[in-house]
Backbone as CSV, one residue per row, in Angstrom:
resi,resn,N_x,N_y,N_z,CA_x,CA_y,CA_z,C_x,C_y,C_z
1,UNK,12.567,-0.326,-19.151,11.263,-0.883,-18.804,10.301,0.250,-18.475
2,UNK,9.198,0.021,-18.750,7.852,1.382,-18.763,6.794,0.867,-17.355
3,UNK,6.994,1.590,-16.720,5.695,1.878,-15.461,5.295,2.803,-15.802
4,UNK,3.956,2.029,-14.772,2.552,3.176,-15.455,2.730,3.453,-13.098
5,UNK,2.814,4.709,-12.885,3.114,4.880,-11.689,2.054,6.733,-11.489
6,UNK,1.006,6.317,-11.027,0.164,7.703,-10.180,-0.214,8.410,-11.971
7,UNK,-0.823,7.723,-12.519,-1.460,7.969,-13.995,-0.072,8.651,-14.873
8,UNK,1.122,8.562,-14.385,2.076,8.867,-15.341,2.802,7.691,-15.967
9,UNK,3.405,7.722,-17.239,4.368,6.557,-17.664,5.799,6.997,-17.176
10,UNK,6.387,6.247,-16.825,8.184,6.148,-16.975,8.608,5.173,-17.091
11,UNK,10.075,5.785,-18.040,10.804,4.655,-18.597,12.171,4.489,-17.591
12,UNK,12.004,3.205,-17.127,13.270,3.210,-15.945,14.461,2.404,-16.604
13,UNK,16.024,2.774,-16.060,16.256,2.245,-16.665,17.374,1.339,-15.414
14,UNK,16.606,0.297,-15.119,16.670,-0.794,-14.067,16.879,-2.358,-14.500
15,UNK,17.539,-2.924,-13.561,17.667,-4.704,-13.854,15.824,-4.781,-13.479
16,UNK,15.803,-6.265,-14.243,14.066,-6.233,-14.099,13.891,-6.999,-12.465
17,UNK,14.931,-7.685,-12.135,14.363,-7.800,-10.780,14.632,-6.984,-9.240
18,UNK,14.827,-5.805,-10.165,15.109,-4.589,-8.684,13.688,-4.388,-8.409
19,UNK,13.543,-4.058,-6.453,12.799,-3.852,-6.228,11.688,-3.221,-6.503
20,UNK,10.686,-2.798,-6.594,9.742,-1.719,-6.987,10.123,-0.321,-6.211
21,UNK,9.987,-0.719,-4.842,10.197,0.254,-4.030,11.874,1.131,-4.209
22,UNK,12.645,0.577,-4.795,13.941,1.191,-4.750,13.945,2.217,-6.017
23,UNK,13.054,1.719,-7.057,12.244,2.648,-7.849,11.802,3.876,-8.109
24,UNK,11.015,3.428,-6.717,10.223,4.148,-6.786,10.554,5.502,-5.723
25,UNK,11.483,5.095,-4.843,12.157,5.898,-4.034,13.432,6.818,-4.536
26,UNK,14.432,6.010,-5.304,15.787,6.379,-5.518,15.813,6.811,-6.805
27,UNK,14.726,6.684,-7.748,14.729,6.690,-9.238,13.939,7.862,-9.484
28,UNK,12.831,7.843,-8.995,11.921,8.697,-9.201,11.555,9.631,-8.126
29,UNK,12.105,9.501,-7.101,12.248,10.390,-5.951,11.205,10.786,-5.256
30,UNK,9.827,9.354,-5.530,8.548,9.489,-4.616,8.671,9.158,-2.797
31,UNK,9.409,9.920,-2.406,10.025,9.327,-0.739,8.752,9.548,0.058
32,UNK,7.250,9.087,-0.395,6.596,9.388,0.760,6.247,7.594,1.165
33,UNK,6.854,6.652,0.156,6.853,4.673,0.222,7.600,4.745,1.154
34,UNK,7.876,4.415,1.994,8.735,4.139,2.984,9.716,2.773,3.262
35,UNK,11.006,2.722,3.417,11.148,1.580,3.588,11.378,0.834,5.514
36,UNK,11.080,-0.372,5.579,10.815,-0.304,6.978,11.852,-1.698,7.068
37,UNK,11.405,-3.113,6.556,11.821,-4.101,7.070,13.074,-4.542,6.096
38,UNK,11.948,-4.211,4.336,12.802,-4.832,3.504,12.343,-6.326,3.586
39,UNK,11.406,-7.010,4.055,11.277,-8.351,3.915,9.569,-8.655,3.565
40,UNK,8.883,-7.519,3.514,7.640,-7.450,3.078,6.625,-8.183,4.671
41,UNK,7.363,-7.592,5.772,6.850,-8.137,6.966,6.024,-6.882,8.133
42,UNK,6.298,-6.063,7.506,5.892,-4.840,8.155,4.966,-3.495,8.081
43,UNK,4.831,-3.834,6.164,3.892,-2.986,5.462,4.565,-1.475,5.229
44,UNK,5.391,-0.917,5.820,5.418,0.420,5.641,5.904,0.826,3.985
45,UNK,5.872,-0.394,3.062,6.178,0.314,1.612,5.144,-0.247,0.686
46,UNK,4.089,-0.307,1.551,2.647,-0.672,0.350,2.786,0.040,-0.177
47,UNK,1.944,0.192,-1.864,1.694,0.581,-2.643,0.276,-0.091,-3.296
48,UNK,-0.423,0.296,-4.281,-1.519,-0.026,-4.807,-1.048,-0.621,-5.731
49,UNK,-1.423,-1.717,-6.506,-1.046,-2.711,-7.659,-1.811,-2.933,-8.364
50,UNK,-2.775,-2.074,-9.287,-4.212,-3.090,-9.546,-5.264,-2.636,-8.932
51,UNK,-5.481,-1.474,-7.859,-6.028,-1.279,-6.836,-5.723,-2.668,-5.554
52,UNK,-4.379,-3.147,-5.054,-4.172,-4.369,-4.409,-3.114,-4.080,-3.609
53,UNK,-3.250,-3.998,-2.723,-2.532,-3.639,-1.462,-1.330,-5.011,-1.663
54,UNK,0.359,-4.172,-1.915,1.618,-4.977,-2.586,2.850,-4.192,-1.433
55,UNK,3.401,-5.104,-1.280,4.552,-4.880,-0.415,5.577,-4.670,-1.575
56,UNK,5.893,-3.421,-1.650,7.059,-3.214,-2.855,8.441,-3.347,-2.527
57,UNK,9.082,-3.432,-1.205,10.109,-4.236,-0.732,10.888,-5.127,-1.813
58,UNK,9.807,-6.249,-2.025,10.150,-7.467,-2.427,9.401,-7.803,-3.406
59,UNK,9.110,-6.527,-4.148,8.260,-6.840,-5.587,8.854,-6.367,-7.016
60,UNK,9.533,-7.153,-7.405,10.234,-6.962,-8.572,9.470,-6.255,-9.773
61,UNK,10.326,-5.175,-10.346,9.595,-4.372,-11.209,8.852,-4.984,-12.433
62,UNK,9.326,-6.308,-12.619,9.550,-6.835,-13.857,7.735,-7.228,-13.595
63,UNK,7.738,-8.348,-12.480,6.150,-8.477,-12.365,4.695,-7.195,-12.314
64,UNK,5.686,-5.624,-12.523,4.167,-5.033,-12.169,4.695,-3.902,-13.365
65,UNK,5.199,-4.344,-14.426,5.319,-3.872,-16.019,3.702,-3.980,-16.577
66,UNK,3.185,-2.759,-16.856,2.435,-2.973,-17.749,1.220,-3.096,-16.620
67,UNK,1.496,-2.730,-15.304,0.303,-2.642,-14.362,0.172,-1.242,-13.349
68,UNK,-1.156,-0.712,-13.468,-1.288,0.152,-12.772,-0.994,0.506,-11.291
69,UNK,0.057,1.351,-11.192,0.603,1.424,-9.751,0.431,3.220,-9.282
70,UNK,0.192,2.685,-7.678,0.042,4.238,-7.178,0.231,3.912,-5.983
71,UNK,0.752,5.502,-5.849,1.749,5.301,-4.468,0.476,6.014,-3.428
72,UNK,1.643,6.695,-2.411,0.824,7.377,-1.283,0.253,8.894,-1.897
73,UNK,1.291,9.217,-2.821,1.210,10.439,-3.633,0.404,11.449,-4.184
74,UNK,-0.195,10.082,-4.890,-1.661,10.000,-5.591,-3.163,9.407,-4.979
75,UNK,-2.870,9.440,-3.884,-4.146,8.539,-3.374,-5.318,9.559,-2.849
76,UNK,-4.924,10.690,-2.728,-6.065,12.129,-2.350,-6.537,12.064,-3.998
77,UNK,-6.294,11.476,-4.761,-6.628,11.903,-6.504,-8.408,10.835,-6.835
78,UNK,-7.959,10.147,-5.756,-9.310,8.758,-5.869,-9.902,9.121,-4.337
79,UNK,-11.790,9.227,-4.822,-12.529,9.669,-3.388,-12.068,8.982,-2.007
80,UNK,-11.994,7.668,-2.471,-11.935,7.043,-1.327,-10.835,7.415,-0.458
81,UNK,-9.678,7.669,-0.988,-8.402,7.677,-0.445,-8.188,9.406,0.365
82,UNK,-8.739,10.440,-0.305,-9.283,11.525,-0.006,-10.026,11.585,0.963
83,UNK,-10.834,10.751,1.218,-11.818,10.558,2.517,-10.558,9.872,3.565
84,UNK,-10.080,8.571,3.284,-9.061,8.144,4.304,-8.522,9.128,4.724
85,UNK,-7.723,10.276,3.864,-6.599,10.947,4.599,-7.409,12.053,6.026
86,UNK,-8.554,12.532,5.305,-9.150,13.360,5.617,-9.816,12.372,7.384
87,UNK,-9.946,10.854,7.203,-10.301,10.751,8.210,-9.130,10.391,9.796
88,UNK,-7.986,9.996,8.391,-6.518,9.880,9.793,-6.363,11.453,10.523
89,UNK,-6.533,12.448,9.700,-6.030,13.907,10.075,-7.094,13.817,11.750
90,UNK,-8.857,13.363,11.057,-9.759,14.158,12.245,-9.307,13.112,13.774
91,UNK,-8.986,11.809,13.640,-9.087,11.219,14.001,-7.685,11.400,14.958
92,UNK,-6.684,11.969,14.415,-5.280,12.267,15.099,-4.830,10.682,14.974
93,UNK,-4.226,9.803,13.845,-3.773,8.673,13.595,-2.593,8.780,13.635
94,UNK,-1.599,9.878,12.804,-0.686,9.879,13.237,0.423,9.940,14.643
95,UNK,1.593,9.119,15.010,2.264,9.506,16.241,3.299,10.324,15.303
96,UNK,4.701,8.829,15.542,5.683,9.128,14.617,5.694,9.518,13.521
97,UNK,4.440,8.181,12.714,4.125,8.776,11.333,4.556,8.071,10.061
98,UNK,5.915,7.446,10.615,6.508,6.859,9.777,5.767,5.395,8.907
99,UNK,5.198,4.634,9.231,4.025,3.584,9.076,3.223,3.885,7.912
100,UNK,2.709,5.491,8.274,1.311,5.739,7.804,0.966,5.753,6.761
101,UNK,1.912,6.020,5.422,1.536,5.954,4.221,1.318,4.928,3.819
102,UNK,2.142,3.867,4.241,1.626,2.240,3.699,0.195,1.987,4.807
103,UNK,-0.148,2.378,6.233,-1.525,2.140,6.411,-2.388,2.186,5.364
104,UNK,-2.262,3.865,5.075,-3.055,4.546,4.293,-3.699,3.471,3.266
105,UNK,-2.684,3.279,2.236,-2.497,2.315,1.032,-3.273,1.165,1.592
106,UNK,-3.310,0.491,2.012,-3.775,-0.692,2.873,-5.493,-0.750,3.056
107,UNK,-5.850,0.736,3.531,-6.893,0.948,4.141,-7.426,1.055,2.690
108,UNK,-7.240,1.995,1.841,-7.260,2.178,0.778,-7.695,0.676,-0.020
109,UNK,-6.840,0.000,-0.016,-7.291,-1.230,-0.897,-8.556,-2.342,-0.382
110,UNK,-8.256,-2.119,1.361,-9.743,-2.701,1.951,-11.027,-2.079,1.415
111,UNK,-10.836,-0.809,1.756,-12.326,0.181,1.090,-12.504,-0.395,-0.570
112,UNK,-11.418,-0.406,-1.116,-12.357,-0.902,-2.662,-12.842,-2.000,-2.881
113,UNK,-12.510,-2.923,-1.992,-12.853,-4.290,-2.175,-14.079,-4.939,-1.450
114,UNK,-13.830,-3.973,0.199,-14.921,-4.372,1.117,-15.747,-3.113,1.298
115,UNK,-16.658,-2.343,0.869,-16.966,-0.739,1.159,-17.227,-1.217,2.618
116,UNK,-17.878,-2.096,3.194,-18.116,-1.828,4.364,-17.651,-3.226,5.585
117,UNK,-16.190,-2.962,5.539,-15.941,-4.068,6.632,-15.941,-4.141,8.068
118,UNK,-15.946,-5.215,8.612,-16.412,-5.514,9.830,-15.169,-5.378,10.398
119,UNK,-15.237,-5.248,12.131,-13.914,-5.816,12.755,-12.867,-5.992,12.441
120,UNK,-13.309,-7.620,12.587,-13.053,-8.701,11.767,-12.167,-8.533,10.617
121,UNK,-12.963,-7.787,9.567,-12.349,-7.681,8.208,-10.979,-6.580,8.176
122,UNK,-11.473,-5.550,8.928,-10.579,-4.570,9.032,-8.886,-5.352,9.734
123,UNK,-9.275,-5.827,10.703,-7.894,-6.345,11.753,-7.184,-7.307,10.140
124,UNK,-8.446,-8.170,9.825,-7.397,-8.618,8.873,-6.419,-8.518,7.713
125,UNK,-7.091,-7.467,6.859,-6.575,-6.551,6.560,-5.272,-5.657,6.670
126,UNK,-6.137,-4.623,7.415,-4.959,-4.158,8.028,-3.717,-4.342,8.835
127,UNK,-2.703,-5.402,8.286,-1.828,-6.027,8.882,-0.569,-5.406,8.617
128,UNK,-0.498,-3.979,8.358,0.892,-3.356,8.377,1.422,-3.321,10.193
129,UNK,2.227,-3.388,10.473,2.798,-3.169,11.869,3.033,-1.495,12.128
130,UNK,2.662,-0.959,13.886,2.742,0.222,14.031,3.737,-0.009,15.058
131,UNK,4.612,0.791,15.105,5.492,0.828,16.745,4.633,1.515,17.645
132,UNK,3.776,2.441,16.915,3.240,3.892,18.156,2.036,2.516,18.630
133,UNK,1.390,2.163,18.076,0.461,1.369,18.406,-1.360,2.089,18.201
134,UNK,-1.210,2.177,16.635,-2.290,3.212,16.504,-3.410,2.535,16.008
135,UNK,-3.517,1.086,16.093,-4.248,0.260,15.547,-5.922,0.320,15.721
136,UNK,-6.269,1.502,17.189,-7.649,1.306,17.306,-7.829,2.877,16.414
137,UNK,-6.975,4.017,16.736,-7.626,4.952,15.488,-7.234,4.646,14.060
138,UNK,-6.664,3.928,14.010,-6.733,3.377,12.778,-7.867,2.668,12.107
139,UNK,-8.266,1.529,13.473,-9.654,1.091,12.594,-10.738,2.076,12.962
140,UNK,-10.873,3.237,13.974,-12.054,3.925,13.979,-11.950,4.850,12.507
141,UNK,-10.730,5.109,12.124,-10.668,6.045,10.900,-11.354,5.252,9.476
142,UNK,-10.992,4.632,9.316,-11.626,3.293,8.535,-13.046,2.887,8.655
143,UNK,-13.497,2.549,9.457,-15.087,2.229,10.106,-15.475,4.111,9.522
144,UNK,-15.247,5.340,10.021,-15.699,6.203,9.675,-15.750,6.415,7.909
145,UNK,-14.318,6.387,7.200,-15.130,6.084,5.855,-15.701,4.978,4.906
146,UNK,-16.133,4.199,5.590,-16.699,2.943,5.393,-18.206,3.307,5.177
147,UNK,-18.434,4.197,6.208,-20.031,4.696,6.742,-20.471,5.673,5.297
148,UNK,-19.478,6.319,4.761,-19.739,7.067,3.325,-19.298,6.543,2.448
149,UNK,-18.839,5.284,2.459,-18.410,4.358,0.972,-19.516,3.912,0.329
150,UNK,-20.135,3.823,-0.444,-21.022,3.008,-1.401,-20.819,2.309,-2.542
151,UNK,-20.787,1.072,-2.942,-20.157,0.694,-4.502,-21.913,0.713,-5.262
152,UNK,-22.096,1.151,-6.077,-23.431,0.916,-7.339,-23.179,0.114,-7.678
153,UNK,-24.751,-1.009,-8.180,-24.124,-2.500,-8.802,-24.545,-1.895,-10.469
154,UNK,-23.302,-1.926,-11.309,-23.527,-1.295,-12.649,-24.383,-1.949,-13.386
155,UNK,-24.282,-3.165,-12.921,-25.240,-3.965,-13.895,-26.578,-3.737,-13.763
156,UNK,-26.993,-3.811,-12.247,-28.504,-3.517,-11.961,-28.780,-1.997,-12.003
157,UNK,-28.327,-1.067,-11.624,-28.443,0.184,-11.818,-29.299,0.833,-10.897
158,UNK,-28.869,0.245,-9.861,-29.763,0.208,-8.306,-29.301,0.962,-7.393
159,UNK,-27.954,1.231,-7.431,-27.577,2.054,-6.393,-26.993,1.068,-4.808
160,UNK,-27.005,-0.148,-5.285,-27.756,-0.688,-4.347,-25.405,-1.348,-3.682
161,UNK,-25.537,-1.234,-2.176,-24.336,-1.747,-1.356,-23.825,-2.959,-1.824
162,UNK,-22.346,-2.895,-2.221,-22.284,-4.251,-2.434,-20.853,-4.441,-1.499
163,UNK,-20.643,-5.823,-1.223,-19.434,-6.130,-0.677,-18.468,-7.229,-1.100
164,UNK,-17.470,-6.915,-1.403,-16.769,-8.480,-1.812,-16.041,-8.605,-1.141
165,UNK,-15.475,-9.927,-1.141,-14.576,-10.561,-0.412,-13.190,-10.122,-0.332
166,UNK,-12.793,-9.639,0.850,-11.332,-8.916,0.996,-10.249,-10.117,0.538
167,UNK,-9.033,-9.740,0.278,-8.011,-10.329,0.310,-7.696,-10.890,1.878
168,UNK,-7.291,-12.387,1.745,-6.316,-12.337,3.215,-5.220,-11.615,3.475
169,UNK,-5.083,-11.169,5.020,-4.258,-10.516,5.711,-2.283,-10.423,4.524
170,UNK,-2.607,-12.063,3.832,-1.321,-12.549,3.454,-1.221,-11.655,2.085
171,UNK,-2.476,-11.460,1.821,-2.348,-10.894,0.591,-1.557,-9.909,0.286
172,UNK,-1.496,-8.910,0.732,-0.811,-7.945,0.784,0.816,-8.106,0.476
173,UNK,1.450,-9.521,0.734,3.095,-9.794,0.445,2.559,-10.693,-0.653
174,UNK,3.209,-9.962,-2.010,3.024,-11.321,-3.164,3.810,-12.034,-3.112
175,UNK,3.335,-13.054,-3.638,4.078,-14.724,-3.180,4.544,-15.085,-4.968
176,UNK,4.938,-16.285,-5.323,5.537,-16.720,-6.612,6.125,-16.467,-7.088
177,UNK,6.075,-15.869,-8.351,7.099,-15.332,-9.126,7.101,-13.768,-9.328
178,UNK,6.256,-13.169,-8.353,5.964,-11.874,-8.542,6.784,-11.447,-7.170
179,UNK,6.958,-11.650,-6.357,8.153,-11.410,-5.562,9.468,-12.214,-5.160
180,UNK,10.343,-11.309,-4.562,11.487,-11.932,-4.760,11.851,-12.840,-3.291
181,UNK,12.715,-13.910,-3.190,12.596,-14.954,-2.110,13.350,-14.035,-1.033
182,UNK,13.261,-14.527,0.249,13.722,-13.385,1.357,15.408,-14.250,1.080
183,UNK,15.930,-14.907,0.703,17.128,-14.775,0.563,17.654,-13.788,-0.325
184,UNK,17.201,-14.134,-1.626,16.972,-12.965,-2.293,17.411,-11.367,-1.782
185,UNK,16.243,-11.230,-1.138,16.139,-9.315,-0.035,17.391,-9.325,0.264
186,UNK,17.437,-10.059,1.156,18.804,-10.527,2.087,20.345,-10.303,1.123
187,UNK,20.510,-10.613,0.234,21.671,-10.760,-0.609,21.348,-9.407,-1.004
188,UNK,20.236,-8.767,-1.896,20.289,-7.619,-2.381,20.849,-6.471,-1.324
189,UNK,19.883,-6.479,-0.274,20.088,-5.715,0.788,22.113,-5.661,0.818
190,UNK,22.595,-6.264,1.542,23.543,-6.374,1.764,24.667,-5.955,0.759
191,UNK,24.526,-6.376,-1.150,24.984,-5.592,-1.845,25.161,-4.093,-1.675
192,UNK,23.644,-4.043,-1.641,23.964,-2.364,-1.897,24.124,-1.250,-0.920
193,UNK,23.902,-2.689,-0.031,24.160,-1.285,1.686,23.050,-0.446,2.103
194,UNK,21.813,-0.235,1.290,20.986,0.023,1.748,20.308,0.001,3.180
195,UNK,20.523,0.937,4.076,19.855,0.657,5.661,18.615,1.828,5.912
196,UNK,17.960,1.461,6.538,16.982,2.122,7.307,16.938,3.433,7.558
197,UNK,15.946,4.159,6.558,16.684,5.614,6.836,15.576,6.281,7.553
198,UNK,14.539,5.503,8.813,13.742,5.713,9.734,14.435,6.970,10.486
199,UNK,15.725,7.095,10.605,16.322,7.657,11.575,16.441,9.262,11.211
200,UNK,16.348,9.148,9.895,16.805,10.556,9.292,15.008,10.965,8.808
201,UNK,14.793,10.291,8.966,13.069,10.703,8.916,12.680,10.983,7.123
202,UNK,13.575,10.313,6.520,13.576,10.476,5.132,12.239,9.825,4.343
């Protein structure tokens, strides 16, 4: 099967309903996805889908064939995401750390959708879980590149702010046939023995 993963192709050679993230970690050896819950409840293995903030946990490769994916890797490669990192560093966002790349990703997919969200928009959004509890420099880092985001409306050729409507908070865990059921996780998990490698800081 062919992913298109941080403007490169690869050909994996995987069952089509293995995770994305196991992929993208064990296959291709991008270890900056993190895995945290495994149930798509915690955020720490977002990834971009589309520009769409995706819990790759529980996102089968088979549904994001033939769709543009980018990790934490590649996200200094697009302004916006370049500005994010640049604003977690000033801002001192990191504790542990472990969280942060799926924030990142997250924040990342709010900015393309909302250049300039509120509160409001941000809390909802941003619904990855932190243990350190970094949730207010998190949204001050965010609110700061929000303030230098601009979208041009191409059509009018105006220059002119636009905003669309964020995804809900839920958005971020795909639902249907594009992810896999938490019994599912649960059975996989347990096959392969896969545990939490928070500890080894991997």
């Amino acid at each position: 099967m062919k992913l298109q993963i941080n403007e490169m192709s690869y050909e994996v050679d995987a069952e089509a309903d293995t995770p994305l993230l196991w992929v993208i970690r064990d296959d291709l050896g991008l270890t900056g996805t993190k895995y945290g819950c495994g149930l798509a409840q915690c955020g720490a293995c977002t990834v971009l889908v589309d520009g769409v903030a995706v819990r790759s946990c529980v996102t089968p490769i088979e549904g994001v064939a033939g769709c543009t994916i980018t990790t934490i890797e590649a996200i200094e490669s697009d302004e916006v995401g370049k500005r994010l990192v640049h604003a977690w560093i000033r801002h001192q966002v990191p504790q542990c750390g472990y969280c942060q790349s799926g924030q990142v990703m997250a924040a990342a997919a709010l900015l393309k959708q909302t250049p300039h969200p509120s509160d409001a928009q941000i809390a909802a959004a941003m619904s990855n879980l932190c243990r350190c509890g970094t949730y207010n420099a998190i949204s001050a880092a965010v609110h700061e590149v929000a303030t230098a985001v601009t979208t041009s409306d191409g059509a009018a050729g105006k220059g002119e702010k636009q905003t669309r409507t964020p995804p809900q908070s839920g958005a971020a865990v795909p639902t249907g046939a594009l992810a896999l059921t938490e019994d599912e996780v649960l059975r996989r998990q347990s096959q392969s023995g896969r545990v939490n490698d928070e500890e080894s800081g991997v």
